[in-house]
N, C-alpha and C positions, 0 to 999 in steps of 0.2 A: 221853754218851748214856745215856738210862734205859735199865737192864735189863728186860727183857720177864720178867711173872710167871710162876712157875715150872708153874702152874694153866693156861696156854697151848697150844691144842691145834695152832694154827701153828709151824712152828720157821721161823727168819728166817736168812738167809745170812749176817748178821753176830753172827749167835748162836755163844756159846762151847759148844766141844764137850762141857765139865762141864753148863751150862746147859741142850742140847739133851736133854742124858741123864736130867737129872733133869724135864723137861718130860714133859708125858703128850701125846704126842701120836698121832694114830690108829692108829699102829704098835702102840704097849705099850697102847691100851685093849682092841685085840680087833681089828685089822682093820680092810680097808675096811668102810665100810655094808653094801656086797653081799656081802661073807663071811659078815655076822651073822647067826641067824636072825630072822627077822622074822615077826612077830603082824600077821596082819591079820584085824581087824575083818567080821565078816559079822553082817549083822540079821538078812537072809530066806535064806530056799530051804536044800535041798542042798548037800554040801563040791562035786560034784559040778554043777553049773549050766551045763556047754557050751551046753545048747539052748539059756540063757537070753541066752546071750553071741551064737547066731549073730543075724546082721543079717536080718533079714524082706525080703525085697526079692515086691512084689507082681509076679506073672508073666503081665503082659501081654498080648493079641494084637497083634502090629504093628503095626494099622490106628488101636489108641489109645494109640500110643507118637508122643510130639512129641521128633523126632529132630534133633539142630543138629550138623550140619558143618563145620569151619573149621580152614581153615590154617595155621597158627604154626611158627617158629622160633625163639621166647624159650627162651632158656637151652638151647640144643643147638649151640650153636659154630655158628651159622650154616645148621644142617641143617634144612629146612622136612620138617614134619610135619603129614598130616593126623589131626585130634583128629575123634572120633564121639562127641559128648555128648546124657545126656536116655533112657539106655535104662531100661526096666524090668523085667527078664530076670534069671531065676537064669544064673550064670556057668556052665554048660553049655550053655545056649544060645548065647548070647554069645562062645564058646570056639567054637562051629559056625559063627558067625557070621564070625565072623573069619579064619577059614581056609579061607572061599566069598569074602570082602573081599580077601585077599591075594592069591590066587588069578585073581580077577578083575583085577585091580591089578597083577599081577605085583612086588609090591615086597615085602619084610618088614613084619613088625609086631608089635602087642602091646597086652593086654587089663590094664588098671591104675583099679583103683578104680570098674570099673563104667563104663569109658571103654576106645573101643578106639582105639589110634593105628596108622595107618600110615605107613612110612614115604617121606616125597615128598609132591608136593604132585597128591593125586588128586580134589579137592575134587567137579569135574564128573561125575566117573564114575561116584564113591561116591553123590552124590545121586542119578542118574540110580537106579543100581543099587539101592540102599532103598527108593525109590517101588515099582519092578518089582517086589521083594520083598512091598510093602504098609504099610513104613512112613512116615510122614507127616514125611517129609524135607525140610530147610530148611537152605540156607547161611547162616552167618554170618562176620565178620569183616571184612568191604569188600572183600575184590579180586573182587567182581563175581560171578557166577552168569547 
């Protein structure tokens, strides 16, 4: 078997222990990656930039919010979820929103990515309740409405 060059930043399991030592591997160079310090690169703005990083979400009135409701189960062991997608609200609304949804629902939930989920399957109630609300509420996924 060829011996693996000594310039080698893998060590191999059937490497000898004199070989493994004289190898540079990311141990003896400095570290993992994330220990080193790291340069990065900026063209514009401020060291500073958070405002530029938050996400702009335009803050709607309900009545032009096209709201989609639907049921799913995918990847929750079996556990149906209603999903609320399509809002256009800063996350304190949506945070109010959700805890007059629960509430109404009687069920748990949670507010993820600008999506609110509850949980069960409340699909009829939730649209019923958005409408009342003023939003322009719509089932989707097929089991009917």
């Amino acid at each position: 078997m060829k011996d693996i060059p000594s310039f080698s930043i893998l060590s191999h399991p059937t490497m000898s222990a004199s070989h493994r030592k004289n190898s540079k591997s990311l141990e003896n160079v400095g570290g993992t990656p994330s220990q080193k310090n790291r340069v990065i690169h900026r063209e514009f703005g401020a060291p500073d930039n958070s405002e530029a990083l938050e996400r702009g979400v335009p803050d709607l009135p309900p009545n032009q919010q096209n709201v989609r409701v639907e049921a799913s189960s995918k990847g929750r062991k079996g556990k149906t979820v209603t999903i609320i997608r399509g809002f256009q609200s800063s996350p304190e609304k949506l945070t109010d929103l959700l805890k007059k949804l629960k509430t109404q629902c009687g069920a748990g939930g949670t507010l993820k990515d600008n999506e609110i989920e509850i949980q069960g399957d409340h699909k009829q109630k939730i649209v019923q309740y958005l409408i009342q609300l003023g939003y322009k509420a719509k089932g989707s996924g097929g089991k009917g409405l």
